[in-house]
C-alpha positions in Angstrom: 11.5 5.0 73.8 10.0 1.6 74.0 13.1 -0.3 73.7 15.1 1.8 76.2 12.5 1.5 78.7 12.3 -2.3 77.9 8.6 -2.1 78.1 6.9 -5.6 77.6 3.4 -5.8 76.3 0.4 -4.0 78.7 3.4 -2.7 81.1 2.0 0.6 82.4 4.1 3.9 82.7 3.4 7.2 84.6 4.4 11.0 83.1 6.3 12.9 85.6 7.3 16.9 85.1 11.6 16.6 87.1 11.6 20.5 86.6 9.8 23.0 84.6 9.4 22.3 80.5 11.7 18.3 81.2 9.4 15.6 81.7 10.4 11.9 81.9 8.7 8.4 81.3 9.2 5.8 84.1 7.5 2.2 84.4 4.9 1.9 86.9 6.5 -1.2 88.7 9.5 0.8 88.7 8.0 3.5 90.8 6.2 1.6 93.3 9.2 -0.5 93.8 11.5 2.6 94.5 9.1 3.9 96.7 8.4 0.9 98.7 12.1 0.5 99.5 11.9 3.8 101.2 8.2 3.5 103.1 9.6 -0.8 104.1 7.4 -3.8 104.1 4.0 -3.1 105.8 3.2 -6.3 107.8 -0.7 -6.5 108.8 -1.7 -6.7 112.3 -3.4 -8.9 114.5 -2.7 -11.9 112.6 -5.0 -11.1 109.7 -4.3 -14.2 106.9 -6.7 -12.8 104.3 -8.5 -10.2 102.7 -11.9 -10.2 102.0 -13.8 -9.9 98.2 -14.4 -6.0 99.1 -11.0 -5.3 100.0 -10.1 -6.9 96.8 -12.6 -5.6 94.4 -11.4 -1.9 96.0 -8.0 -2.9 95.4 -7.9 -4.0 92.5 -9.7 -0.7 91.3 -6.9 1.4 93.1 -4.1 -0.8 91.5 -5.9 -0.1 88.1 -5.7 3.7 89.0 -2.1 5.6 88.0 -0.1 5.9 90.6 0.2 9.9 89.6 -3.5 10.0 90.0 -3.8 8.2 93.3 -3.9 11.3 95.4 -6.4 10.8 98.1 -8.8 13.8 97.8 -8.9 12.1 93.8 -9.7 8.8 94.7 -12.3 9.7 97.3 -14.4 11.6 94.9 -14.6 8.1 92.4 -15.6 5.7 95.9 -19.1 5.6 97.0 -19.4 5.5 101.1 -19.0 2.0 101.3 -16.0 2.2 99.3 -14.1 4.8 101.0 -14.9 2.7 104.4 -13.3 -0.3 102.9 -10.3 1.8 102.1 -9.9 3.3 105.7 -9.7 -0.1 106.7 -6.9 -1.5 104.6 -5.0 1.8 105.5 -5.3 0.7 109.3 -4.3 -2.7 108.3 -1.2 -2.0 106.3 -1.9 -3.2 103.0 -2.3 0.6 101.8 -0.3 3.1 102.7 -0.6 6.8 102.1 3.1 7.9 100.9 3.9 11.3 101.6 7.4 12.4 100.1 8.6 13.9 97.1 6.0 15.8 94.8 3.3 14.3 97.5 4.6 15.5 100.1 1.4 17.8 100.5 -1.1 15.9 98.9 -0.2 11.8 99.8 -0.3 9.5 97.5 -2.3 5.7 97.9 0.5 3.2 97.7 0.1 -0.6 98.0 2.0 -2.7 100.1 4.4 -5.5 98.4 2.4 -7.9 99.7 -0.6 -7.3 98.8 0.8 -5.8 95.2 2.7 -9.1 94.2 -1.1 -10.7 95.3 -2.6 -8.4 92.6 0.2 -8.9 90.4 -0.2 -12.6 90.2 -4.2 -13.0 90.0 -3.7 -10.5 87.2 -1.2 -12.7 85.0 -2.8 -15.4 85.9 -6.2 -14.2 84.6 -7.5 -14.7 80.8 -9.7 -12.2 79.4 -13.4 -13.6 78.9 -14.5 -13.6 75.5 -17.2 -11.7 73.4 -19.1 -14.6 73.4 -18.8 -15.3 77.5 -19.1 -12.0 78.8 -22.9 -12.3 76.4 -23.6 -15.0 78.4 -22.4 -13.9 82.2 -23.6 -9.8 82.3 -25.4 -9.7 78.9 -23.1 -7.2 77.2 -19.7 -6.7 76.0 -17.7 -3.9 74.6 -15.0 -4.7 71.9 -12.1 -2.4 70.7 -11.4 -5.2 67.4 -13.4 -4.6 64.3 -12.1 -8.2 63.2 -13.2 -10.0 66.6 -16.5 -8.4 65.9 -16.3 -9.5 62.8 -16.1 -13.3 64.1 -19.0 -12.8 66.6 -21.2 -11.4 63.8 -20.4 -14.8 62.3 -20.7 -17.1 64.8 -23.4 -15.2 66.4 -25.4 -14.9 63.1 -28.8 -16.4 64.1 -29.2 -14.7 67.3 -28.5 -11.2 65.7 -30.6 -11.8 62.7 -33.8 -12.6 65.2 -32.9 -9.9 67.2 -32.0 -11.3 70.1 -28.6 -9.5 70.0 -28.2 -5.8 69.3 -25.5 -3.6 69.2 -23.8 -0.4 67.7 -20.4 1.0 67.3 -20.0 4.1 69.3 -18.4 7.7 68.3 -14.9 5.9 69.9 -15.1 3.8 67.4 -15.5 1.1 70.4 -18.2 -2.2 69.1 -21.3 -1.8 72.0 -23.4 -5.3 72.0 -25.9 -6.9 74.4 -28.4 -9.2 74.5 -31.8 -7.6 74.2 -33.4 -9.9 77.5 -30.6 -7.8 79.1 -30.7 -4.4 77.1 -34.8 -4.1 77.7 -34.1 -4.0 82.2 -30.9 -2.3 81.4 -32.8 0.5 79.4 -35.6 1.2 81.6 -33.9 1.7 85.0 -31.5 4.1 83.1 -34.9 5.9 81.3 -36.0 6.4 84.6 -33.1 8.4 85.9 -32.5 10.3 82.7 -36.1 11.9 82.9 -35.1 14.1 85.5 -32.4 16.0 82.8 -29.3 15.4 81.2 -26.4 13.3 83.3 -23.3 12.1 82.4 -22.4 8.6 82.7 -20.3 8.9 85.7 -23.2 10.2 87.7 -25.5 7.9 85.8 -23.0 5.2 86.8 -23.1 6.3 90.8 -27.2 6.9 91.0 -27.8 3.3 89.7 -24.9 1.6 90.4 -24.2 0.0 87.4 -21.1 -0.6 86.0 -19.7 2.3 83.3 -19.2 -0.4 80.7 -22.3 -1.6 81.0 -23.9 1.9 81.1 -22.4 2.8 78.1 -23.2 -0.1 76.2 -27.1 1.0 77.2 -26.2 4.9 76.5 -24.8 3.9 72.8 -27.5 1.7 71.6 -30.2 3.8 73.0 -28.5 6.6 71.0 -28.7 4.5 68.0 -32.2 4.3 67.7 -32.8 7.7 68.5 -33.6 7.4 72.3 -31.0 9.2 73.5 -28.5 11.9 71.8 -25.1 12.9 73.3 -25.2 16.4 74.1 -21.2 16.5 74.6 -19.0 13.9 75.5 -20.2 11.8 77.9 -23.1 13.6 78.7 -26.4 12.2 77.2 -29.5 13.2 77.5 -33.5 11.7 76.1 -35.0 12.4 73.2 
């Protein structure tokens, strides 16, 4: 399937249903390129020659979204107030557009324009990955998938864990959950605050204090480690 689809590493592809029990992979470039030929190039009005680091933190977030599960009514529940503002206004500008044909035909669907999606497209191959190590040092936690890079951060990171000054856990996803504990101790409290009201899951954790979900999680995981928190079901945690 790989081969035939000519998928190169980290290419995306969406699932569709063509009719009842026959479903199909397609490439998620491939899409958005088909349908852009039909909707045209979106040019932006009044002259505008940029956009600014909200429109492109709520676009990137929408780019990172499947296009299957860009259906408006979707993506507004996930956007705080601010957020959906900031959307309405790169709909009236042109560089998203709500496609309304085929299977969305009822719903609409968020598309990008080409512009702005070869803008995304570029920053994103031109980006590297922080490391373990950086993102320590920028937000104070990291999350690794690689047993062996955690491996190589245990070593290199050996005196800081053995005094403590790094923690961490590996979570039920098997996912490596670190931080360091200036950062875990502020982290902790603000989300022990919340949680003493009931159980929450980490999505509405993640809107009430607006912290990020990674970083949420990382504070969720190790607090379940040493028994301040338990996960009643999956994602859902609640204090001890």
């Amino acid at each position: 399937m790989v081969e035939k689809l000519k998928l190169n590493a980290g290419e995306e592809v969406d699932f569709y249903e063509i009719k009842p029990g026959v479903f199909t992979l397609v490439k998620k470039d491939a899409v958005e390129g088909m349908l852009r030929e039909q909707i045209g190039e979106v040019e932006i009005p009044g002259g505008k020659k940029g956009l600014s680091p909200e429109e492109m933190e709520l676009l990137r977030k929408l780019n990172s979204t499947k296009f299957s599960e860009r259906i408006p009514y979707n993506v507004h529940k996930k956007l705080n107030s601010k957020e959906r503002d900031v959307l309405s206004r790169l709909v009236e500008d042109g560089a998203v557009r709500i496609y309304k044909g085929g299977k969305y035909s009822k719903t609409g669907v968020y598309d990008i324009s080409n512009d702005v999606y070869s803008i995304l497209k570029n920053e994103k191959q031109g980006r590297t990955e922080p490391t373990p190590e950086a993102a320590l040092d920028k937000a104070g936690y990291a999350v690794i998938d690689d047993a062996r890079e955690v491996e190589r951060i245990c070593n290199n990171l050996e005196k800081e864990i053995r005094s403590g000054n790094i923690v961490g856990t590996r979570g039920f996803d098997k996912k490596f959950y670190i931080a360091r504990r200036i950062w875990l101790v502020g982290a902790s409290e603000k989300v022990r605050q919340v949680m003493k009201k009931g159980a929450k899951n980490v999505y509405d954790l993640s809107r009430e204090l607006r912290m990020d979900e990674s970083a949420l999680r990382v504070v969720l995981e190790i607090m379940r480690e040493t028994g301040d928190a338990i996960e009643r079901s999956k994602g859902v945690y609640e204090l001890v």
